[in-house]
C-alpha positions as CSV (number, residue, x, y, z in Angstrom):
1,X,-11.2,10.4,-1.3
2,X,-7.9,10.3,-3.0
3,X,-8.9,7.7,-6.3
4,X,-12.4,8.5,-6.5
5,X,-13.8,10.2,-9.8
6,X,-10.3,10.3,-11.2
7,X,-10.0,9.4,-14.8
8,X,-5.9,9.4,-15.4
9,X,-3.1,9.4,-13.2
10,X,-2.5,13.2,-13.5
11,X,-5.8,14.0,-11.6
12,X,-4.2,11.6,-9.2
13,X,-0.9,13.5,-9.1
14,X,-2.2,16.2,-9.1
15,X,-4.8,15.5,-6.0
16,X,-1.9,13.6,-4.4
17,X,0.1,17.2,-4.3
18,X,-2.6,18.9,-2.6
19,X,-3.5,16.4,-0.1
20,X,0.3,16.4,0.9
21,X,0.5,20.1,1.3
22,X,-2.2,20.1,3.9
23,X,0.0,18.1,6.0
24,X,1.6,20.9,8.9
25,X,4.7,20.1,11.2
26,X,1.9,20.0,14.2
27,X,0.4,16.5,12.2
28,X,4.2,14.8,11.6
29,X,4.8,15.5,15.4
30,X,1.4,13.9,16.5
31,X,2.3,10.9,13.7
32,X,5.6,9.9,15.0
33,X,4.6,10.0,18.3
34,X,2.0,7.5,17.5
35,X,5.0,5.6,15.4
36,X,6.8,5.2,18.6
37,X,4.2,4.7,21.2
38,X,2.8,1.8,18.6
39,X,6.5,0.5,18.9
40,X,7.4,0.8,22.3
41,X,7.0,-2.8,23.5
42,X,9.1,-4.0,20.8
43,X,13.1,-4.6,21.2
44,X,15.0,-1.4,20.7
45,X,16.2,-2.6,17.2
46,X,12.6,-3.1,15.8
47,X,11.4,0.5,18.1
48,X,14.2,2.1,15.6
49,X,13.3,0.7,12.7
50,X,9.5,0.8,12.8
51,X,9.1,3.8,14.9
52,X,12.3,6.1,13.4
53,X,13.3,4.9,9.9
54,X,9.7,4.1,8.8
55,X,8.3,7.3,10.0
56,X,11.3,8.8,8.3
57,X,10.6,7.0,5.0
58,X,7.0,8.4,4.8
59,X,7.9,11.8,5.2
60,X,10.7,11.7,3.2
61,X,8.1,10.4,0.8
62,X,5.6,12.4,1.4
63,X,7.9,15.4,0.6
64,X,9.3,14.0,-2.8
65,X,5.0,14.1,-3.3
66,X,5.0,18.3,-3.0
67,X,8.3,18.1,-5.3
68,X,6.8,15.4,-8.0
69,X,6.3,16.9,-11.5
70,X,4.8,14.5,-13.9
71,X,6.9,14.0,-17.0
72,X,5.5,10.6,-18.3
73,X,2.0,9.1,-18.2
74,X,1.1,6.7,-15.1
75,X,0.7,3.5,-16.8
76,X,0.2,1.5,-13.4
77,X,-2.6,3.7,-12.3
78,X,-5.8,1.4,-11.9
79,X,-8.7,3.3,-9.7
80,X,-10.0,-0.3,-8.6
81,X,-7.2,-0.8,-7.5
82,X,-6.5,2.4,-5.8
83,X,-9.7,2.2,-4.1
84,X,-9.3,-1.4,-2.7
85,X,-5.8,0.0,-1.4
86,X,-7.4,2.7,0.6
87,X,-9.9,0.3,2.1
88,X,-7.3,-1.7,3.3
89,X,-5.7,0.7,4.8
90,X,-8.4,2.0,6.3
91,X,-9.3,-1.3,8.1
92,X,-6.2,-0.6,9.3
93,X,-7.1,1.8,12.0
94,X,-7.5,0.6,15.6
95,X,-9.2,3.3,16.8
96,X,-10.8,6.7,15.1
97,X,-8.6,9.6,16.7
98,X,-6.8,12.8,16.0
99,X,-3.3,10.6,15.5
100,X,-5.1,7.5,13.4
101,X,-7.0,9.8,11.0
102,X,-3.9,11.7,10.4
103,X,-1.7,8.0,10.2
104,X,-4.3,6.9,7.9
105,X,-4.0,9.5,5.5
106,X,-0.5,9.6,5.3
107,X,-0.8,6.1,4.7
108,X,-3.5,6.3,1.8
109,X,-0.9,9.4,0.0
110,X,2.4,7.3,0.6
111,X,1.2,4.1,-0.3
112,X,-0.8,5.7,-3.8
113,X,2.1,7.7,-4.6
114,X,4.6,5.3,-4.4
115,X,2.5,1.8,-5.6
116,X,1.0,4.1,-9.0
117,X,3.5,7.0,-9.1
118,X,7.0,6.2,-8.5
119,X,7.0,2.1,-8.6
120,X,8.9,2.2,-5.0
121,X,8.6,-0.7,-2.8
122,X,6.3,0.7,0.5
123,X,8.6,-0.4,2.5
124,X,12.3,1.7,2.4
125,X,15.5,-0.5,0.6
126,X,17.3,-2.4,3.4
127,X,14.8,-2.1,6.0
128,X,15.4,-5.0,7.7
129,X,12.1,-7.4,8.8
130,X,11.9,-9.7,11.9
131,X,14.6,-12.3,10.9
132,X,16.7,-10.5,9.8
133,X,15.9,-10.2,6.1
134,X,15.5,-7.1,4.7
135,X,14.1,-5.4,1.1
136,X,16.7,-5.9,-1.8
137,X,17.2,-4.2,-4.8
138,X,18.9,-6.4,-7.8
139,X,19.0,-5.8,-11.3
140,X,16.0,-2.9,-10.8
141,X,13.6,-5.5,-9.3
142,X,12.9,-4.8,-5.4
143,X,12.5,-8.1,-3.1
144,X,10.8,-8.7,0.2
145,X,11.0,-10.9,2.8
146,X,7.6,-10.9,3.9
147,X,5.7,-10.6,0.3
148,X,4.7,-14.1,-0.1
149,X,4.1,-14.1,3.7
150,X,1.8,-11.8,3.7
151,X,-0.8,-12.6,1.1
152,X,-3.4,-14.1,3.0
153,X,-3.5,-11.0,5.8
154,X,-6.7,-9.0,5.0
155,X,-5.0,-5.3,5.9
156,X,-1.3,-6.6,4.2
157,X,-0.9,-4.2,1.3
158,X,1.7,-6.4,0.0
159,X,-0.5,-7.5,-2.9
160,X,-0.1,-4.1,-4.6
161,X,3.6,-3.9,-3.9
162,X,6.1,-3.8,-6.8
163,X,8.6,-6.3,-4.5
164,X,8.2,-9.7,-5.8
165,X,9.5,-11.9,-3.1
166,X,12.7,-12.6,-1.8
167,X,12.8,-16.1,-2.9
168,X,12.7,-15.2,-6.8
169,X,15.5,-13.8,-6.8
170,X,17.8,-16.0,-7.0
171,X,21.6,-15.5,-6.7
């Protein structure tokens, strides 16, 4: 596991490094093809931005993980928390395959890395949401649509999301 028997947020960088350098071309290919089979009922807008830009948001992410040097403690690093995260995502997968393990895990690294790491929203800035609303950056406090909307779903990771939600923020 990722969180477990870590006792600061540089054992957590650190193992958060070396799970993303196991990643190989072979598993991003067999990823975002299960990104865009997952999306390919949706209209073509959503197919791009759930199937292309997200996909492209995690690995983007999970390379800025094999370039991450730590140069000030993690003060947002909680292992109950991190360890509630990964549960959540892993009730996430449908079914236990080649593609979902690998989906999963670059799930469990992004999310970790960017919720305790890097204070980035999970989703990208301006990824636009079903109605149109997308995540906002003002003032350097992140908003999303869907954060408020979301609290109640079991799998939503929203709860450990920096965004606050869109309707703090105001004019």
């Amino acid at each position: 596991m990722i969180c477990d028997h870590l006792n600061n947020g540089q054992e957590l960088t650190t193992n958060l490094k070396k799970k993303a350098n196991r990643f190989t071309p072979s598993d991003f290919m067999k990823i975002r093809s299960l990104m865009l089979q997952s999306t390919e009922n949706l209209p073509s807008k959503y197919r791009q931005i759930y199937g292309e830009d997200l996909f492209r948001h995690l690995y983007e992410t999970i390379e800025e993980i094999k370039r991450y040097n730590a140069t000030t403690l993690l003060l947002t690093f909680d292992r109950k928390d991190c360890l509630d995260l990964i549960q959540r995502i892993d009730l996430m997968q449908e079914e236990d395959n080649e593609k979902n393990r690998l989906f999963t895990d670059l799930a469990k690294l992004t999310s970790i890395y960017l919720i305790f790491v890097a204070g980035k929203p999970l989703h990208p800035l301006n990824m636009e949401f079903p109605g149109g609303s997308k995540i906002a950056k003002k003032d350097n406090v992140y908003y999303c649509p869907a954060k408020n909307k979301q609290k109640d779903v079991e799998i939503a990771l929203c709860k450990f999301c920096i965004c606050r939600d869109m309707d703090e923020m105001g004019e």
